[in-house]
Residue frames as a rotation matrix with the C-alpha (Angstrom) as fourth column:
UNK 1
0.583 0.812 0.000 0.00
0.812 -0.583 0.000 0.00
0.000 0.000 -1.000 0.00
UNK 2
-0.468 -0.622 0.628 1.34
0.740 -0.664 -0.105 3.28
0.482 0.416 0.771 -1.13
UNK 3
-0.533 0.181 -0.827 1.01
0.657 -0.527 -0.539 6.41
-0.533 -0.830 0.162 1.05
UNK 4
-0.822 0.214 -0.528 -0.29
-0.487 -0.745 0.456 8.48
-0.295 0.632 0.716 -2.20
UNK 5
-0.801 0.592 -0.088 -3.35
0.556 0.791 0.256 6.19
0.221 0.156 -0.963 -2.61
UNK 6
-0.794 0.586 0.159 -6.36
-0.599 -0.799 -0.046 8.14
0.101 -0.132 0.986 -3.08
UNK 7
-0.893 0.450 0.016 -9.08
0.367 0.748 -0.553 6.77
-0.260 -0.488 -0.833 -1.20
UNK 8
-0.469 0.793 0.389 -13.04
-0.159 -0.509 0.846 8.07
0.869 0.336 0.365 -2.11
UNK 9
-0.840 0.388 -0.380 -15.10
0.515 0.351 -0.782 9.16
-0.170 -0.852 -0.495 0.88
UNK 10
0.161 0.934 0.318 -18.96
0.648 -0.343 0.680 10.54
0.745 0.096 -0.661 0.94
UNK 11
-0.651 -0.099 -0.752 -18.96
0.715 -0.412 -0.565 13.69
-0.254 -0.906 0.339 2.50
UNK 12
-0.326 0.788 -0.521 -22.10
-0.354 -0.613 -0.706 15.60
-0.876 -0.046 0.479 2.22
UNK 13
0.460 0.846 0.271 -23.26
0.009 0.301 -0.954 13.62
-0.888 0.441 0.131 -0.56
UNK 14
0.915 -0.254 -0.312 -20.64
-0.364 -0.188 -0.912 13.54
0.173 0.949 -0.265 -2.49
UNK 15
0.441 -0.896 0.053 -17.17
0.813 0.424 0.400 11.32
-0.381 -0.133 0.915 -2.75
UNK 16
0.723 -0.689 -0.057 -14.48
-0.654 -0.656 -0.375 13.31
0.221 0.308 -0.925 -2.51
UNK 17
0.658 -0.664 -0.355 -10.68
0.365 0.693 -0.621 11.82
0.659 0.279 0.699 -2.94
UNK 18
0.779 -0.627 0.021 -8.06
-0.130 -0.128 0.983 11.69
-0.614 -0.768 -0.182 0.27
UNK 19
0.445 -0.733 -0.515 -5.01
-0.151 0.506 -0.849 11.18
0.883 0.455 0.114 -0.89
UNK 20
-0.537 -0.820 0.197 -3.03
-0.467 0.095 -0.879 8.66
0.702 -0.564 -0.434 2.15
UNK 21
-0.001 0.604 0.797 -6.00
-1.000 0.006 -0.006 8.16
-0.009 -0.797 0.604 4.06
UNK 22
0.766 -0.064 -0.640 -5.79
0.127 0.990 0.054 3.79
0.630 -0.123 0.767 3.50
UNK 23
-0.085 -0.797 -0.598 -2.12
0.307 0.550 -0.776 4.47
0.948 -0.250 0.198 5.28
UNK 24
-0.595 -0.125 0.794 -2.94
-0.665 -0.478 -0.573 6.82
0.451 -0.869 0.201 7.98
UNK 25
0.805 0.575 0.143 -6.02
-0.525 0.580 0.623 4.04
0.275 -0.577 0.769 8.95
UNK 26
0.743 -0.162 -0.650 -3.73
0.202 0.979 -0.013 1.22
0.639 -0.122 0.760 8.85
UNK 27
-0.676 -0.736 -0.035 -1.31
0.179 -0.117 -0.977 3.34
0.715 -0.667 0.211 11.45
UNK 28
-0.423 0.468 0.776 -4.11
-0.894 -0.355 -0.273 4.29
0.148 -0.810 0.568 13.48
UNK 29
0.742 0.662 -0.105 -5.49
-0.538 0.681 0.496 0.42
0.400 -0.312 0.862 13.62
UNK 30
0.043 -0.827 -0.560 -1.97
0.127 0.561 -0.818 -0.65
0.991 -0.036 0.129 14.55
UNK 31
-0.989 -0.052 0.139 -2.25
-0.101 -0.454 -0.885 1.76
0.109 -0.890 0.443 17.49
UNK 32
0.057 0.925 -0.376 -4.75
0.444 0.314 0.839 -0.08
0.894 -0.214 -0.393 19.75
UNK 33
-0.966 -0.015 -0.258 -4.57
0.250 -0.311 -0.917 2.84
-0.066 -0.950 0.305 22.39
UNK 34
-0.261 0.962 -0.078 -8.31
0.956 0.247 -0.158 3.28
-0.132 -0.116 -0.984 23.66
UNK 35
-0.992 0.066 -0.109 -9.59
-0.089 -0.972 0.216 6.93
-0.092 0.224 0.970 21.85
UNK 36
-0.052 0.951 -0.306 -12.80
0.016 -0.305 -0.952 8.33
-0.999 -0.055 0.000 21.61
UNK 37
0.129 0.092 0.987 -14.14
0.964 0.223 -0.146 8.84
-0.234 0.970 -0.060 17.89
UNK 38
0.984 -0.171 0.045 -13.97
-0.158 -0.964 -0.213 12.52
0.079 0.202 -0.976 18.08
UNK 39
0.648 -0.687 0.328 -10.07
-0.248 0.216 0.944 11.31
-0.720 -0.694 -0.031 18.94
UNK 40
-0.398 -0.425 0.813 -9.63
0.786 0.298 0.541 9.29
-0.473 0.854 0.216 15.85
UNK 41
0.602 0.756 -0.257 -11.12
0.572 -0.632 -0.523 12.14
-0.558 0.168 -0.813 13.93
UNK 42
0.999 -0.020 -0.029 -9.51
-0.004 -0.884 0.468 14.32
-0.035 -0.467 -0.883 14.83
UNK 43
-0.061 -0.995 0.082 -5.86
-0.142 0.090 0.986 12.60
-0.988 0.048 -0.147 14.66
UNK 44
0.208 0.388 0.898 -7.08
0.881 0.324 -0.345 11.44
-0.425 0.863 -0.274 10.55
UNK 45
0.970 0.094 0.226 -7.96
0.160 -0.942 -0.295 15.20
0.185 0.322 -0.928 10.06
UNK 46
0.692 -0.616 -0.378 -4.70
-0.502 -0.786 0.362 16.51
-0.520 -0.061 -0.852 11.15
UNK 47
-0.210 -0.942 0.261 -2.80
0.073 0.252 0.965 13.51
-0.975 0.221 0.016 9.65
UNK 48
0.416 0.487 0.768 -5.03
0.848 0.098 -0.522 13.92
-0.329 0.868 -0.372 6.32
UNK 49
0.825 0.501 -0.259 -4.54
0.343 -0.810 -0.475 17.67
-0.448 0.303 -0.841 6.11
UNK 50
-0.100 -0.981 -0.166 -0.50
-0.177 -0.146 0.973 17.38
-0.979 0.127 -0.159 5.41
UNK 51
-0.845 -0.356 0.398 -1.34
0.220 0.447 0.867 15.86
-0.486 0.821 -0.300 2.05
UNK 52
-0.215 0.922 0.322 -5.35
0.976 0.190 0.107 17.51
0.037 0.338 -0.941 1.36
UNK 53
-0.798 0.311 0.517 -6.97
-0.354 -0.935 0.017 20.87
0.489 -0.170 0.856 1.37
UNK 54
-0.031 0.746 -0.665 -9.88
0.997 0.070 0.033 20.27
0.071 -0.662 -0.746 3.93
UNK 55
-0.442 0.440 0.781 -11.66
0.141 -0.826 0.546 23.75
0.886 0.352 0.303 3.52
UNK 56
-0.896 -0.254 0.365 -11.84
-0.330 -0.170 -0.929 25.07
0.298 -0.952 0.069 7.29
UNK 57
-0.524 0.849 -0.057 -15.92
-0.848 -0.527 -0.055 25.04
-0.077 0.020 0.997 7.11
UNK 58
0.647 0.435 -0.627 -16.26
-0.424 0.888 0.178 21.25
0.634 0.151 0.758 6.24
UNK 59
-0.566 -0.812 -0.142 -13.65
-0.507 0.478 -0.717 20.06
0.650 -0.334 -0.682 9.00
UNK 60
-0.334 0.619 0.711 -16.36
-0.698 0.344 -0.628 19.03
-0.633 -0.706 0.317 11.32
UNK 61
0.731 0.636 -0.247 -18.39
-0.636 0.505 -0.583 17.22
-0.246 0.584 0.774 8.14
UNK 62
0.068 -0.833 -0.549 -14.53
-0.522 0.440 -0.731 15.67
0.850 0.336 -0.405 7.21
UNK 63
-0.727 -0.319 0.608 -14.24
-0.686 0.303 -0.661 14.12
0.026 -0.898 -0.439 11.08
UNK 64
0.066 0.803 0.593 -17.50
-0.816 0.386 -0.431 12.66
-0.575 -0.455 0.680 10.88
UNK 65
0.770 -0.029 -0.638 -16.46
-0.549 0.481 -0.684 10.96
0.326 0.876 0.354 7.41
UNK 66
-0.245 -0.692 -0.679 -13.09
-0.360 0.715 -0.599 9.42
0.900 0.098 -0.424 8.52
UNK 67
-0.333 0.152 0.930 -14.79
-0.786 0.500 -0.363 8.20
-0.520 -0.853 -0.047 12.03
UNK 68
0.572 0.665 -0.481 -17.17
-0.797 0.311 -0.517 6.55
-0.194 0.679 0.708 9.60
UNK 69
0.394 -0.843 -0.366 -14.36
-0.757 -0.072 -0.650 5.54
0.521 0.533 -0.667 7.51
UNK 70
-0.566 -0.779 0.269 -12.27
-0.652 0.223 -0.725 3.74
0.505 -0.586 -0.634 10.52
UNK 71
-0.190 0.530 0.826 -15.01
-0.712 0.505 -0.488 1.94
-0.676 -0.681 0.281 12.06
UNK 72
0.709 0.205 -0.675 -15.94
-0.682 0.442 -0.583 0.62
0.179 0.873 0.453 8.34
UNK 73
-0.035 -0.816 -0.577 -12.10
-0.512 0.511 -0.691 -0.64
0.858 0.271 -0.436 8.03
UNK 74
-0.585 -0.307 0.751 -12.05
-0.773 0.493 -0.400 -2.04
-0.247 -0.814 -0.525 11.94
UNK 75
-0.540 0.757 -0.368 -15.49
0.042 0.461 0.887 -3.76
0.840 0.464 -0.281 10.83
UNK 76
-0.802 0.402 -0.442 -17.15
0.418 -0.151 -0.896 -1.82
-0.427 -0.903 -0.047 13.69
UNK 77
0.400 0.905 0.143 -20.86
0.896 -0.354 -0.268 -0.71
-0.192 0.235 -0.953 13.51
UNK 78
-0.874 -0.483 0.062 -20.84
0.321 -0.476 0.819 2.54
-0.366 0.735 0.571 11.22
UNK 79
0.392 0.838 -0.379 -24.15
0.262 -0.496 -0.828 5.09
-0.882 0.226 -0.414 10.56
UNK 80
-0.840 -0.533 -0.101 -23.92
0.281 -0.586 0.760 5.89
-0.465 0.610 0.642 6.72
UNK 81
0.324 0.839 -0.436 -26.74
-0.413 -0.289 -0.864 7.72
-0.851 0.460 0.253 5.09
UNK 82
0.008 -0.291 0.957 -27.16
0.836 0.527 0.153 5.90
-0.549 0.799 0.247 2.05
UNK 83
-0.939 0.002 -0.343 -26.61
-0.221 -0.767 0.602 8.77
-0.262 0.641 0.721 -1.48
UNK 84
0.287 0.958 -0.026 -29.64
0.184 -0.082 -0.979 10.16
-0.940 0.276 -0.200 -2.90
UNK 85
0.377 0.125 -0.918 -30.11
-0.789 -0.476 -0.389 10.00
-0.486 0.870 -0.080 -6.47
UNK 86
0.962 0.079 -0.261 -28.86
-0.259 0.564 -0.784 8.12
0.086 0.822 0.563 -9.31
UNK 87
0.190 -0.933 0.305 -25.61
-0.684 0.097 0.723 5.80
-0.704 -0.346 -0.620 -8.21
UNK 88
0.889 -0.293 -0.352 -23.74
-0.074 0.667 -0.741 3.42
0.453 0.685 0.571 -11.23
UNK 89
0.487 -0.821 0.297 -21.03
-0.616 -0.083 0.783 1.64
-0.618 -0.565 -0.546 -10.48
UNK 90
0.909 -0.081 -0.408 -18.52
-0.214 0.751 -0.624 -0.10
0.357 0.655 0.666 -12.79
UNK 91
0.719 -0.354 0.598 -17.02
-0.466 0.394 0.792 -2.92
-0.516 -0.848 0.118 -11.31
UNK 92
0.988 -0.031 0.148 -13.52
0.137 0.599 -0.789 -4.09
-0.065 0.800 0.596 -12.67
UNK 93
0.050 -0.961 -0.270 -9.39
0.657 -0.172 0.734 -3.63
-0.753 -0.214 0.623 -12.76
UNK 94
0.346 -0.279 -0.896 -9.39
-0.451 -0.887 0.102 -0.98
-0.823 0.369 -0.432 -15.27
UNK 95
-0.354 -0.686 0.636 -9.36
0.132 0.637 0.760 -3.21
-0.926 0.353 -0.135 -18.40
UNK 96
-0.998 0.069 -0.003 -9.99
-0.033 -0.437 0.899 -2.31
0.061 0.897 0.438 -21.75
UNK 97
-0.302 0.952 0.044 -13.91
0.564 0.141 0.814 -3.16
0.769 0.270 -0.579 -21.06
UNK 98
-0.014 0.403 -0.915 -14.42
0.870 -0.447 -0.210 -1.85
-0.493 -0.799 -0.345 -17.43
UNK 99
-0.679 -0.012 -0.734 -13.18
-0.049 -0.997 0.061 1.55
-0.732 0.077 0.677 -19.23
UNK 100
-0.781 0.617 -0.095 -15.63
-0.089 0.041 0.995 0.96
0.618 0.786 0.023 -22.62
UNK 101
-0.078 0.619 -0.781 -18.37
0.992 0.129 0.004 0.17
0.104 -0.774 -0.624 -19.49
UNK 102
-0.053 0.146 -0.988 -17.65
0.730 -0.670 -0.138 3.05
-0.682 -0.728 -0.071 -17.68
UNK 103
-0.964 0.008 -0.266 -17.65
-0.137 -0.872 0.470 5.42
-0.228 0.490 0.842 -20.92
UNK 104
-0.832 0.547 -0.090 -20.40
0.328 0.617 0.715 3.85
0.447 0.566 -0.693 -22.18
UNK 105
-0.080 0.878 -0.471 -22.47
0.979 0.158 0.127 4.42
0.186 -0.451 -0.873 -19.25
UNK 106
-0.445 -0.261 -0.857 -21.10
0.313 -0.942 0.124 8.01
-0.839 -0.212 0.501 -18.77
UNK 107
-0.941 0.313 0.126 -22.43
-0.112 -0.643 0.757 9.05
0.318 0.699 0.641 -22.32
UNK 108
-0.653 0.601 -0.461 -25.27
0.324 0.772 0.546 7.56
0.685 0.207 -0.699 -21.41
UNK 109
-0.021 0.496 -0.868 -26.21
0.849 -0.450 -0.278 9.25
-0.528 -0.743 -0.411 -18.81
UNK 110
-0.656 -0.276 -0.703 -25.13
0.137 -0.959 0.248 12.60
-0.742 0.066 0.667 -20.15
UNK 111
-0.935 0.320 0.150 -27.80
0.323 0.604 0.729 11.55
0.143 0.730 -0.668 -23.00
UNK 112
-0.295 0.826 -0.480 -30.05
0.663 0.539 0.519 11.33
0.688 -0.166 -0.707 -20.95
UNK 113
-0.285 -0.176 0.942 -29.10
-0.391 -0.876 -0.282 14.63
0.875 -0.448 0.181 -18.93
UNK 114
0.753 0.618 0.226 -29.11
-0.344 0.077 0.936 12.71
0.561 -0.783 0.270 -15.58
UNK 115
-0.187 -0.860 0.474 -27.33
-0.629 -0.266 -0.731 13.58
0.755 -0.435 -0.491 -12.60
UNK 116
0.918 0.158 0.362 -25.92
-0.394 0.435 0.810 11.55
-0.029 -0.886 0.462 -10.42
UNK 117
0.422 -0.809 0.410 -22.73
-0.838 -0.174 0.517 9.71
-0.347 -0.562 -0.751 -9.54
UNK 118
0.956 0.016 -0.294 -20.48
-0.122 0.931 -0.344 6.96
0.268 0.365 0.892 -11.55
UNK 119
0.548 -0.698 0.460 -17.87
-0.740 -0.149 0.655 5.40
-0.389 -0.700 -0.599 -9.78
UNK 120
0.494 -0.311 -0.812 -15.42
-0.172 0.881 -0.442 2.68
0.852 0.358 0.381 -11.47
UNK 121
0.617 -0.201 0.761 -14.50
-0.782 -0.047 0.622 0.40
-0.089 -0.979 -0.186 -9.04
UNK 122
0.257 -0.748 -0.612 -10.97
-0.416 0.486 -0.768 -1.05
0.872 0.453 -0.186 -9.26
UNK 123
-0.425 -0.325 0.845 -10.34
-0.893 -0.005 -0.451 -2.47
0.151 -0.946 -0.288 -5.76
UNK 124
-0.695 0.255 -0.673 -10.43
0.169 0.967 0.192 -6.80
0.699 0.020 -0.715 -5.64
UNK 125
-0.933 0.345 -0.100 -11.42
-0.044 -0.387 -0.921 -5.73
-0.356 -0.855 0.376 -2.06
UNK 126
-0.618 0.553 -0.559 -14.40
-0.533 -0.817 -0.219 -3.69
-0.579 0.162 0.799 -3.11
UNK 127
-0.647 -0.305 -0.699 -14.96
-0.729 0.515 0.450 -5.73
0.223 0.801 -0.556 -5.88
UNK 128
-0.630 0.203 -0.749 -15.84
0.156 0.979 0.134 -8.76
0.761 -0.033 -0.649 -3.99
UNK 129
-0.742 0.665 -0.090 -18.21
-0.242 -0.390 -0.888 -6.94
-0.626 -0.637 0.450 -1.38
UNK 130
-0.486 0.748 -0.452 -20.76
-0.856 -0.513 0.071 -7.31
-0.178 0.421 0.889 -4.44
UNK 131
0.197 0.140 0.970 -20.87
-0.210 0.973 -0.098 -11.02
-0.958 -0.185 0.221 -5.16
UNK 132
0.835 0.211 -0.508 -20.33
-0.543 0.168 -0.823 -10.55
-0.088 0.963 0.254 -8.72
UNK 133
0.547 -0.728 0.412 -18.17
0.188 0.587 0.788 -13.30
-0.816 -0.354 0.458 -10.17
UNK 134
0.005 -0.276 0.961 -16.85
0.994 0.107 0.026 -11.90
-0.110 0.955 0.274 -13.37
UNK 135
0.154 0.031 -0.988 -16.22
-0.027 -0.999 -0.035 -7.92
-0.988 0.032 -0.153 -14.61
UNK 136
-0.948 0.200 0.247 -16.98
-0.309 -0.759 -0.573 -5.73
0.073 -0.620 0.781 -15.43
UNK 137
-0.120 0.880 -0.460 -20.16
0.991 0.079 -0.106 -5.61
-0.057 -0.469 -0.882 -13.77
UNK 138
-0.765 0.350 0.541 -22.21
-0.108 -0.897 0.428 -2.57
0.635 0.269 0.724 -13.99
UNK 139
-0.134 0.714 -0.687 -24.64
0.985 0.022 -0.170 -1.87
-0.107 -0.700 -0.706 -10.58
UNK 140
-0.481 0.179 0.858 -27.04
0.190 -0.934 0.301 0.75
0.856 0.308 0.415 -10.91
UNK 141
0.484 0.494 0.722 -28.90
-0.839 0.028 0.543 1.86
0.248 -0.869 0.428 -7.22
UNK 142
-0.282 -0.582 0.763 -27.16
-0.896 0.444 0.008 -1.41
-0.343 -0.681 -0.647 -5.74
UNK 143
0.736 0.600 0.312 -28.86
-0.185 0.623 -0.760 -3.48
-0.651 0.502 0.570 -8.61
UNK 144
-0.737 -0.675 -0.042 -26.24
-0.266 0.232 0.936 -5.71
-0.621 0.701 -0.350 -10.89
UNK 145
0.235 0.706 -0.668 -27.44
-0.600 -0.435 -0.671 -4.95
-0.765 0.559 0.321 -13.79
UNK 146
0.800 -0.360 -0.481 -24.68
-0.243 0.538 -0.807 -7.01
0.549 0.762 0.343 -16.23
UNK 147
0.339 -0.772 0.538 -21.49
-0.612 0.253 0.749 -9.13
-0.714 -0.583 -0.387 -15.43
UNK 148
-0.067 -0.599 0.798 -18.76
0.471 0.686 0.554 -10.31
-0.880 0.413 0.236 -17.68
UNK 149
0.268 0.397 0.878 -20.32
0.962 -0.063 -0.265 -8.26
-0.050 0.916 -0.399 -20.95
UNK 150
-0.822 -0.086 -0.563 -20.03
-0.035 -0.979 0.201 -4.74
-0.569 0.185 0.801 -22.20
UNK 151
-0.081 0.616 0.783 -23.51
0.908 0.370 -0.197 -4.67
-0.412 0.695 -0.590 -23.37
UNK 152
-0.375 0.072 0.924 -24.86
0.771 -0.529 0.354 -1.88
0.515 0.845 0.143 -25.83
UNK 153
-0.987 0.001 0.163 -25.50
-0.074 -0.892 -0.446 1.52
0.145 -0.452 0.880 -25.15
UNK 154
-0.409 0.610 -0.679 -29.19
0.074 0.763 0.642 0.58
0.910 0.212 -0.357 -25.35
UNK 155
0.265 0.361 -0.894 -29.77
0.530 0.720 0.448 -1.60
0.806 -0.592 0.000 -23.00
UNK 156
-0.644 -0.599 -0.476 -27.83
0.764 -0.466 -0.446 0.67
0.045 -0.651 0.758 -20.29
UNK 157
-0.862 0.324 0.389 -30.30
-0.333 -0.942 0.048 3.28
0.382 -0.088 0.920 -21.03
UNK 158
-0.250 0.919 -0.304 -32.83
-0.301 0.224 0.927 0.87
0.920 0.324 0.221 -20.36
UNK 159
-0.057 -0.096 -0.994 -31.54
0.771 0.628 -0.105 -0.44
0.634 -0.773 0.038 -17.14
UNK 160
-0.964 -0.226 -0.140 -31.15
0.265 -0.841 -0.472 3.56
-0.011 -0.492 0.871 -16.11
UNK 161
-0.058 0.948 0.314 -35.27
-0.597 -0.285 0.750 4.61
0.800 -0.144 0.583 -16.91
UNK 162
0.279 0.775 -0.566 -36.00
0.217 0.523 0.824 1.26
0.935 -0.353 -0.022 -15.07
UNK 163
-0.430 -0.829 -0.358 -33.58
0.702 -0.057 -0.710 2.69
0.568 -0.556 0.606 -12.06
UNK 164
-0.956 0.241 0.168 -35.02
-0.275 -0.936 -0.221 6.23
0.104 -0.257 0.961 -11.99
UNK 165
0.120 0.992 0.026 -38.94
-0.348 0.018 0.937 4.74
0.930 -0.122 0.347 -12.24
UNK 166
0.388 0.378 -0.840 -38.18
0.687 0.489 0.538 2.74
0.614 -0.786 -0.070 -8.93
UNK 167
-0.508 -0.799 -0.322 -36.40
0.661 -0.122 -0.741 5.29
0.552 -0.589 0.590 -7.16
UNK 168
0.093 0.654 -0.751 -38.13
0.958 -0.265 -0.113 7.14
-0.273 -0.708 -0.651 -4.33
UNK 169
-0.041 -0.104 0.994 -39.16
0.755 -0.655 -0.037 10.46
0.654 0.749 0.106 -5.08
């Protein structure tokens, strides 16, 4: 693991990239001294901020995210509002399809003028949280949608209407 690893975290609705934040956990889970969460926070934030811009005004919204964060990685209980709106994920190592996926669905959307968030996800880790046995894989709202295929541009629009009709309004 490389200290320049940019990690994605939800803060206010929206993933923003750490860069370091996978090493600073794995020094703070080494150190099993007994801290409060406002503690770990709070040490994250100051060891994040050597290598981030954390905008003074969201430090409080940035603590809550890497408490989050750290409990996630210990595999301690962990409050996350799920995102609102339209979420795609393509799932895959960054291989000539995951990226033909992940454009694919990006025009697609933009097509369609709908906003919301596509994430390619390159992490085995990550990866295998979904169950999918083959990539890319393409989950739209936490629905796998395809696995193993790059299907047509199509069918992706079709899986996105049927996405947005079920989604709570």
């Amino acid at each position: 693991m490389q200290e320049d690893d940019v990690t994605q975290i939800r803060i206010n609705n929206n993933l923003i990239g750490i860069v370091g934040l996978k090493h600073i956990m794995e020094i703070l889970t080494r150190d099993d001294a007994p801290r409060t969460d406002n503690e770990v926070g709070n040490e994250i934030l100051k060891l994040a901020s050597a290598k981030n811009y954390i905008p003074e005004r969201s430090k409080e919204l940035y603590v809550k995210a890497f408490i989050r964060e750290f409990r996630k990685q210990r595999g301690e209980p962990f409050d996350e509002t799920p995102p609102v709106g339209l979420r795609v994920l393509v799932l895959g190592p960054g291989c000539a399809q995951c990226r033909r996926l992940e454009m694919d669905s990006r025009e697609v959307m933009a097509e369609m003028k709908l906003p919301g968030e596509l994430v390619p996800v390159t992490d085995y880790g990550e990866i295998g949280k979904y169950g999918v046995m083959g990539v890319p894989a393409l989950i739209i709202n936490d629905k796998v949608c395809c696995v193993g295929v790059t299907p047509h541009g199509n069918k992706i629009k079709e899986w996105l209407r049927v996405a947005i009709e079920k989604a709570p309004a």
